[in-house]
C-alpha positions in Angstrom: 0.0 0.0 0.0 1.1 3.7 -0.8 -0.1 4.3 2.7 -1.2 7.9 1.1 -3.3 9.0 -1.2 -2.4 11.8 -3.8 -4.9 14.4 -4.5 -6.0 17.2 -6.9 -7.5 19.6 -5.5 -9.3 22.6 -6.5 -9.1 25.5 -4.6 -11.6 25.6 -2.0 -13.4 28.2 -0.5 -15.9 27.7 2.4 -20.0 27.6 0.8 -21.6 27.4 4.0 -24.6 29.2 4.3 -27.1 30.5 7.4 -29.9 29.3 8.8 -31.5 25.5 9.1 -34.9 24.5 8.1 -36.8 22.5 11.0 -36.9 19.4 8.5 -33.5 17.3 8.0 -32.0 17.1 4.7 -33.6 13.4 4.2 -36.9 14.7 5.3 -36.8 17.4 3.1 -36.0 15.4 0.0 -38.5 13.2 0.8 -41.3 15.7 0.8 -40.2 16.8 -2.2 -40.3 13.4 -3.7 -43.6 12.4 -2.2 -45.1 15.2 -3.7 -43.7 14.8 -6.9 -45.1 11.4 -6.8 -48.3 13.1 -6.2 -48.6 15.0 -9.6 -46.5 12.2 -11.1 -46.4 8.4 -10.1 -44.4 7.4 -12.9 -41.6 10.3 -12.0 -38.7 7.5 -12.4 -36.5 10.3 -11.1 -38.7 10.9 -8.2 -38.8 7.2 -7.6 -35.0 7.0 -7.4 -34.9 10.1 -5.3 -37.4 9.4 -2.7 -34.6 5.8 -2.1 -32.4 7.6 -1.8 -33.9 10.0 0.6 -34.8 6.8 2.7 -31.7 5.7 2.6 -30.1 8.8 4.1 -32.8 9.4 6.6 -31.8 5.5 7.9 -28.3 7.2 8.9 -29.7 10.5 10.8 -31.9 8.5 12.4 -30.3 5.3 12.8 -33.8 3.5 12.1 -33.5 0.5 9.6 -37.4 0.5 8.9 -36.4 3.2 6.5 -34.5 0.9 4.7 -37.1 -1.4 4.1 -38.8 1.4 3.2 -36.3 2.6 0.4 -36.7 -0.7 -1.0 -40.6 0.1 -1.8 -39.6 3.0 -3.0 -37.0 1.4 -5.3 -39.1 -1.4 -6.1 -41.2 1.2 -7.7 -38.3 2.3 -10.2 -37.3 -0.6 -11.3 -40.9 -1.7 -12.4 -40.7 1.3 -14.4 -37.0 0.8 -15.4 -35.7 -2.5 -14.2 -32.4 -2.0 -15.2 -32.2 2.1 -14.6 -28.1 2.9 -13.1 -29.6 5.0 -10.6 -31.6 3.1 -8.9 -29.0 0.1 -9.4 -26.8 2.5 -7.5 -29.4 3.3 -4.5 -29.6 -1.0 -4.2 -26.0 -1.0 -3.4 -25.6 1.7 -0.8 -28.5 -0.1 0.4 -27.0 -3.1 0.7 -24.2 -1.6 2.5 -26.6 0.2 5.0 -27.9 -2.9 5.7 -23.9 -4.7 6.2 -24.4 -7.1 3.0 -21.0 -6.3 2.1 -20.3 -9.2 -0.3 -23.8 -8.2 -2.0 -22.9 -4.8 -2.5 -19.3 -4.9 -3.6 -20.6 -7.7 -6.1 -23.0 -5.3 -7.6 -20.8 -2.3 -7.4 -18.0 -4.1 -9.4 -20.9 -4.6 -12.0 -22.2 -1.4 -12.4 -18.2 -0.3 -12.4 -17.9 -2.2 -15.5 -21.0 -0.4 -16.7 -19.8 2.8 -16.2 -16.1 3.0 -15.5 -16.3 6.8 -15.1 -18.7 7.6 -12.4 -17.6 8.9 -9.5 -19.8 7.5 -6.7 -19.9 4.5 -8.4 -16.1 4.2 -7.1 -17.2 5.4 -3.8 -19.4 2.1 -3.4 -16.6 0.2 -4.1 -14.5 2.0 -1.2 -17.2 1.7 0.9 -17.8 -2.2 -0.1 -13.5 -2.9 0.6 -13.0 -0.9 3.6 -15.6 -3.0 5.6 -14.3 -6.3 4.0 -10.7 -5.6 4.6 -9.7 -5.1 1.1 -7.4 -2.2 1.8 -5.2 -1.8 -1.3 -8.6 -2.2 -3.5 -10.2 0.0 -1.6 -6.8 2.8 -2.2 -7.0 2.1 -5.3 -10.8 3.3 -6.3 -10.6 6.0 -4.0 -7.9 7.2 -5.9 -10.0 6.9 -9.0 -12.8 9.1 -7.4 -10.2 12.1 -6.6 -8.8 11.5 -10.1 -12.2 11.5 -12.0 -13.2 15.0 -9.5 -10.4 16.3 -8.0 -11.7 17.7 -5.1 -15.1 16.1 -4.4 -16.6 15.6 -0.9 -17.4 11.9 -1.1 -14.1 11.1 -2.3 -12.3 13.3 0.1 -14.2 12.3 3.1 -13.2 8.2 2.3 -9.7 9.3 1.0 -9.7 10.8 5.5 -11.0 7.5 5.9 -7.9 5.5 4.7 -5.5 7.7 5.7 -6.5 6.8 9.1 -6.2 3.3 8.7 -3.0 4.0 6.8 -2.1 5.9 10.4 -1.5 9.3 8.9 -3.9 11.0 11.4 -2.8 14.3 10.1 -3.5 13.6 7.1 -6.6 12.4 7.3 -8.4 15.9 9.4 -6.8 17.9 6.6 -9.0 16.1 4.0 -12.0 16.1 6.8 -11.6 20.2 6.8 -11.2 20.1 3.4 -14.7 17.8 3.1 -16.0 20.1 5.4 -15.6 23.4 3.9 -17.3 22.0 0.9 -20.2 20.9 2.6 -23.2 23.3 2.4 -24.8 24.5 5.3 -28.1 23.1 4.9 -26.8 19.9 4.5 -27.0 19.7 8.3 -26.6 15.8 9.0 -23.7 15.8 6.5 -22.0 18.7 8.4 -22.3 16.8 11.8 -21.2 13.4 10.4 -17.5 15.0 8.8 -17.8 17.1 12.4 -17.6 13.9 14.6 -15.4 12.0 12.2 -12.9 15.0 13.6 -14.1 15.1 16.7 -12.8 11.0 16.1 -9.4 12.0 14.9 -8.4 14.9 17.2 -9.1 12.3 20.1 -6.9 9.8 18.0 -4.1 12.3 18.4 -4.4 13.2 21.8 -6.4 16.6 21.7 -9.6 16.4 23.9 -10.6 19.6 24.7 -10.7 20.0 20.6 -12.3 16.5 19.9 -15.4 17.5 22.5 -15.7 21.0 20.9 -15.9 19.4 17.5 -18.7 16.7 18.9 -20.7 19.2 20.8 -20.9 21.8 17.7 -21.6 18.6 15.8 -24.7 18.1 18.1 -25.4 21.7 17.6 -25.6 21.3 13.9 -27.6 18.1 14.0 -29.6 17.6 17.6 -29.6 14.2 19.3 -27.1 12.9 16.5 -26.5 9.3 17.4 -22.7 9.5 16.1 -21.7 12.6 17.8 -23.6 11.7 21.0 -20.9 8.4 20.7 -18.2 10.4 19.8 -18.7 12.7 22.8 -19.1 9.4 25.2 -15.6 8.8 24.3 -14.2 12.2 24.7 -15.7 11.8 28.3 -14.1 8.6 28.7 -10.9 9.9 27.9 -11.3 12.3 30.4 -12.3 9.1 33.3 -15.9 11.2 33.4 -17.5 7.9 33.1 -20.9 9.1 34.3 -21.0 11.5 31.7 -20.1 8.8 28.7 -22.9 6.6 30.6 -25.6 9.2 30.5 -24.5 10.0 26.8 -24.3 6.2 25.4 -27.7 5.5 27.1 -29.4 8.5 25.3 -27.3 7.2 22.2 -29.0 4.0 22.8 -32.8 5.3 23.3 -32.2 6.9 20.0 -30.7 3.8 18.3 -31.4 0.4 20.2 -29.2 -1.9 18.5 -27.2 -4.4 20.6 -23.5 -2.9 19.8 -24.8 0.1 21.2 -26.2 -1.3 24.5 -22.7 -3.2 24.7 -20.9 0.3 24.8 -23.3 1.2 27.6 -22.9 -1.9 30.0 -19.3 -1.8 29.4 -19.0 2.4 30.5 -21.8 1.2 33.4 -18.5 -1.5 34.1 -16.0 1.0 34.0 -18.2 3.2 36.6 -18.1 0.7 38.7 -21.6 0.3 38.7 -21.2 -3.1 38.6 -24.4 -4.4 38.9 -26.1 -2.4 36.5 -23.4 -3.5 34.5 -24.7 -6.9 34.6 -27.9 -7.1 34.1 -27.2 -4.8 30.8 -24.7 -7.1 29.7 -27.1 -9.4 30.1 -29.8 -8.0 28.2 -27.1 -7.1 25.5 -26.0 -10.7 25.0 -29.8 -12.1 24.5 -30.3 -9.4 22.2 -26.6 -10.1 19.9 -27.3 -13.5 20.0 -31.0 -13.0 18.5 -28.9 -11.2 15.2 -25.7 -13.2 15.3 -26.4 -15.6 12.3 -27.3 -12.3 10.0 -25.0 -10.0 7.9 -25.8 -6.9 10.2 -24.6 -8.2 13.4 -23.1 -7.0 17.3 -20.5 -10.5 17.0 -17.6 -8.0 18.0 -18.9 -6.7 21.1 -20.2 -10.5 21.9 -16.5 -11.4 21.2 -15.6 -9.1 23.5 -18.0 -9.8 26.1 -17.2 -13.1 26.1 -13.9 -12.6 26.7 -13.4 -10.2 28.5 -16.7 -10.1 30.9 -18.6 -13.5 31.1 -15.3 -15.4 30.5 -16.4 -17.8 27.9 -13.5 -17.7 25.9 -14.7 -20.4 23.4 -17.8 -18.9 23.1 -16.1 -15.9 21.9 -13.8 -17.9 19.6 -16.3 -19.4 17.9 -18.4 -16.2 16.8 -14.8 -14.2 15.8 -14.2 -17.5 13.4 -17.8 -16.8 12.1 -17.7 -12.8 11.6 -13.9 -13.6 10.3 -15.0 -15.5 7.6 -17.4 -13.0 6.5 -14.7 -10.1 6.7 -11.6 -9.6 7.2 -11.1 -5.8 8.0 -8.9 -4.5 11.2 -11.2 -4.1 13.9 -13.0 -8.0 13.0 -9.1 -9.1 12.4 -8.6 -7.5 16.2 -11.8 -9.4 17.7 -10.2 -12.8 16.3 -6.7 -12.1 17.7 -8.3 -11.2 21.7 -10.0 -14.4 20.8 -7.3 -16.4 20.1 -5.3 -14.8 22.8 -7.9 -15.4 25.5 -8.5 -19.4 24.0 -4.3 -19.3 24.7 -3.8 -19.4 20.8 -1.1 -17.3 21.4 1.1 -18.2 17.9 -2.0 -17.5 15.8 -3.1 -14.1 18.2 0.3 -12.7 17.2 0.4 -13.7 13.5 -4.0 -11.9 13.2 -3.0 -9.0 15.2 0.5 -8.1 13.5 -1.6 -8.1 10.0 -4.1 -5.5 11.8 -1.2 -3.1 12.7 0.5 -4.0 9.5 -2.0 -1.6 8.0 -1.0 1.2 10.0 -3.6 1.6 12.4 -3.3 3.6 15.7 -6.5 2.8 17.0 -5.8 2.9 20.9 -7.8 -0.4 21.6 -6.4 -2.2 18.8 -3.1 -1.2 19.9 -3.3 -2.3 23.8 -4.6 -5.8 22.4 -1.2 -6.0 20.5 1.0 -5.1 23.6 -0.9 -7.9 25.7 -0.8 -10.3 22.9 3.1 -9.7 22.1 3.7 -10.0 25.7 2.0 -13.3 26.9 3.6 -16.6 27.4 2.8 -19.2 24.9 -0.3 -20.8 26.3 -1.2 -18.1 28.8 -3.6 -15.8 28.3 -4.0 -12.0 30.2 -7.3 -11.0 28.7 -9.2 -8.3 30.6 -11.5 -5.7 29.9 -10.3 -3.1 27.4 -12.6 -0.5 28.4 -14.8 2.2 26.4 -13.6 1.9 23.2 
């Protein structure tokens, strides 16, 4: 891997507006769309657009119901058109809302032969890689979306994304600001996602007091928003003000109840010391993982790690990391596998998955602690212990 990514850029100059309408951006869209339906039901572009609207709203909100709904909405466009690119397009980033990465990086690499020239098309791919673990393809068409349009958003804000992985930190908020100077004002949800991905990287590098200014002006921008609300969690963590990342993960977790979320809760409950509490969310987290475990959008990390580190089941938590590892192979599933291994005294095999995770240059903290243990046990000991809020 380059382990950077070169870019063109146009000179950019800051378009954000004033104001903010009391509908999101999705919502918005999608009252446009409705009503365009209205006049029109065979609108194939209103069709298309009111997916796509669905699709976004699932990320402000969190909600997958709107992804089923996008798929009525889709369904709709390709009775009109059953082979239209656009709505082709929609079924992929569908697919990878809904964590069928195989699925989608199948159909993007069609629609890539299709059109070898469109820009977000590439972006599906990065998205499709990253998740799988397919690093140097991912590079490689993220480089084609910043070739194609030097300077545009989607392909800056994945180009931050690798350069993370890569472990150029730096690197990667330079191409966030760049994203975010780009990114129009009334595109509030937008604004607050590239806000907390900095709010993410300043932590990464060691600057709280700017990572919980970038969260809180990112829940400014967007109210209640389910990543910044994480994002902030950890900033408090950082800071050992565990109540605070309670009370913030368990709002998180009213917002979006979804097991990997109730896992970061009984884990900052643990590190509280509110033991018991602790518990009987743990609990409550497990039934719930398990429930999903068998499907493509799944909590087996945090089970892995709950396993291990909290119920002490180590082959339970073996067992799932071989099952998620077979569906992907990217650094944080790689990471789950190694603790496993690790905590199953597997130490040969720990060392050999958790070398290939830093091999890619990641310097994410957790990632990094579970190496140090790892490189320092015994063969046929294990250390495991809790790793804390991630």
């Amino acid at each position: 891997m380059k382990k950077v990514l070169m870019i063109l850029v146009l000179a950019a100059s800051s378009v954000h507006g004033q104001g903010m309408n009391a509908a999101t951006p999705a919502e918005q869209k999608i009252n446009w769309a409705q009503a365009t339906l209205k006049k029109d039901s065979g609108n194939l572009r209103a069709h298309n657009a009111l997916a796509m609207a669905l699709a976004q709203r699932a990320r402000e909100t969190a909600a997958p119901s709107f992804y089923a709904q996008a798929e009525l909405a889709l369904a709709k466009s390709l009775a009109i058109s059953p082979e239209n690119f656009e709505a082709r397009k929609i079924r992929t980033w569908i697919l990878l809302g809904k964590h069928d990465f195989n699925a989608a990086l199948a159909e993007a690499r069609a629609l890539n032969r299709l059109a070898p020239d469109d820009v977000m098309v590439y972006g599906l791919l990065v998205d499709a890689h990253l998740h799988l673990g397919n690093y140097e393809e991912a590079e490689k068409a993220a480089q084609w979306m910043l070739d194609i349009r030097p300077g545009n958003v989607p392909g800056l804000t994945r180009g931050a994304h690798l350069r993370e992985l890569f472990g150029d930190i730096e690197g990667a908020l330079e191409l966030m600001q760049m994203a975010y100077d780009q990114t129009p004002q009334s595109e509030s949800e937008e604004c607050a996602w590239i806000l907390t991905q900095m709010a993410h990287l300043e932590l990464l590098r060691g600057e709280r007091d700017r990572a919980g200014k970038l969260a809180e002006e990112a829940l400014q921008r967007f109210p209640e928003y389910h990543y910044a609300l994480k994002q902030l969690a950890e900033v408090r963590a950082a800071g050992k003000q565990w109540g605070q990342a309670v009370t913030l993960l368990q709002q998180r977790y009213r917002l979006a109840p979804h097991p990997e979320n109730l896992f970061d809760v009984a884990e900052a409950l643990h590190r509280a010391g509110r033991r018991k509490e602790a518990a009987a969310v743990f609990g409550e987290f497990e039934a719930k993982a398990r429930a999903e475990m068998l499907s493509v959008d799944n909590a087996n990390r945090e089970l892995v790690f709950y396993y291990a580190d909290y119920a002490k089941k180590p082959a339970e938590a073996l067992q799932i990391a071989r099952l998620e590892f077979q569906r992907r192979q990217d650094v944080h599933t790689r990471d789950a596998y190694a603790w496993a291994l690790h905590a199953n005294h597997e130490t040969a095999e720990a060392r050999k998955q958790i070398h290939a995770a830093l091999a890619v240059g990641t310097r994410d903290p957790r990632i990094q602690a579970h190496a140090r243990m790892i490189t320092a046990a015994n063969p046929g000991s294990s250390s495991a212990r809790p790793a804390g809020l991630r």
